[in-house]
N, C-alpha and C positions, 0 to 999 in steps of 0.2 A: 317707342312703341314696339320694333321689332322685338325690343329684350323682353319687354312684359310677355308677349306672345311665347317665345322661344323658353321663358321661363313655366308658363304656364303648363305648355306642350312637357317638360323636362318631369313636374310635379307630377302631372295628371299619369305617364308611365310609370314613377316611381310610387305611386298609390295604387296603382295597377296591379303591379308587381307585387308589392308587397299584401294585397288581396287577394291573389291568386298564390302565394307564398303560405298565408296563414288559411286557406283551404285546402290547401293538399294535404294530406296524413303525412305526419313527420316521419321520415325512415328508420328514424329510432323505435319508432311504434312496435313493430311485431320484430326487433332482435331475439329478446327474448326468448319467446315461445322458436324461431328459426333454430337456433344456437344447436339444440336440442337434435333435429333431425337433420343436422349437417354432420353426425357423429359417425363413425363406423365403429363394430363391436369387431377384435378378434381373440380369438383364443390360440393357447399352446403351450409351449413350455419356455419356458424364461430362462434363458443363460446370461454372464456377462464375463466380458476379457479384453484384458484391455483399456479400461473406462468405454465399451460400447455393451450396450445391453440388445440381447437379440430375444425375438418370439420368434419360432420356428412352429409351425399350423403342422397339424396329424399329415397332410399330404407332402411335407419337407418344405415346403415356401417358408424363408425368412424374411422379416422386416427388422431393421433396425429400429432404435426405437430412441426417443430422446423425450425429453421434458417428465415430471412428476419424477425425479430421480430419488428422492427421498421416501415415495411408494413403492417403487422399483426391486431398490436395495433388498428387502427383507423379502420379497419372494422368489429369486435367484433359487433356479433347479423345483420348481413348481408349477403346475398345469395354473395359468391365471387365464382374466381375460380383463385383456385391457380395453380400452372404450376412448377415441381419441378422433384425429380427423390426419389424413395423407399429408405429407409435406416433402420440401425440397433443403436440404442442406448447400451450400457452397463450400467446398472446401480447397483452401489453397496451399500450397507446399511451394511458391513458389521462390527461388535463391536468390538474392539480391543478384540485379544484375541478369537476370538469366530470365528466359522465353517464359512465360505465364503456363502454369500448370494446374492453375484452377477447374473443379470441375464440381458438378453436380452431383450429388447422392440423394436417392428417396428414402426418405426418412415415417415412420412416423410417429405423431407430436402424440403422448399419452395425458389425455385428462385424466383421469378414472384404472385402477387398476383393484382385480376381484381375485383371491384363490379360489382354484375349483378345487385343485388335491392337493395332500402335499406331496406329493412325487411327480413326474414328470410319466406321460405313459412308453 
């Protein structure tokens, strides 16, 4: 008797749950349309050295810049505006054997890149 009961009680949360589960709006729901206004736009001029590509803004602030490299390439030494979202690089050097030298760089991640000129101002 106890296990019918104890079975029962066990069912009746997991129909619960799974009805409260299938009323909620899935979080997948609005990515989408989110995706869009979690973007930042900047502009500047586009250098690269090194395998690191840099926007440098009319006021001197640089970002480093990484992802969409194959957009990238072809506008080196042109006012662009890239359109991406901030990020965190880890980069480690560090010698077998030897203290952790790991450290953080901000970075950011380029979806979208646009020329505004082709000269840098």
């Amino acid at each position: 008797m106890r296990k019918t009961v104890l079975l029962a009680v066990v069912l009746s949360i997991y129909a619960v749950s799974l009805h409260a589960q299938s009323a909620t709006p899935s979080s997948d729901a609005g990515q989408d349309s989110g995706k869009s206004a979690d973007l930042t736009t900047l502009q500047g001029c586009l250098s690269h050295s090194r395998d690191v590509y840099t926007l440098t803004e009319e006021d001197g602030t640089t970002h480093q810049l990484v992802g969409a490299i194959g957009k990238l390439g072809h506008q080196i030494g042109r006012q662009v505006e890239v359109t991406g979202k901030p990020g965190i690089r880890t980069v480690d050097s560090t010698l077998v054997g030897g203290a952790s030298s790991a450290t953080e760089q901000q970075v950011f991640e380029v979806k979208n890149v646009k020329r505004l000129a082709d000269a840098c101002k």
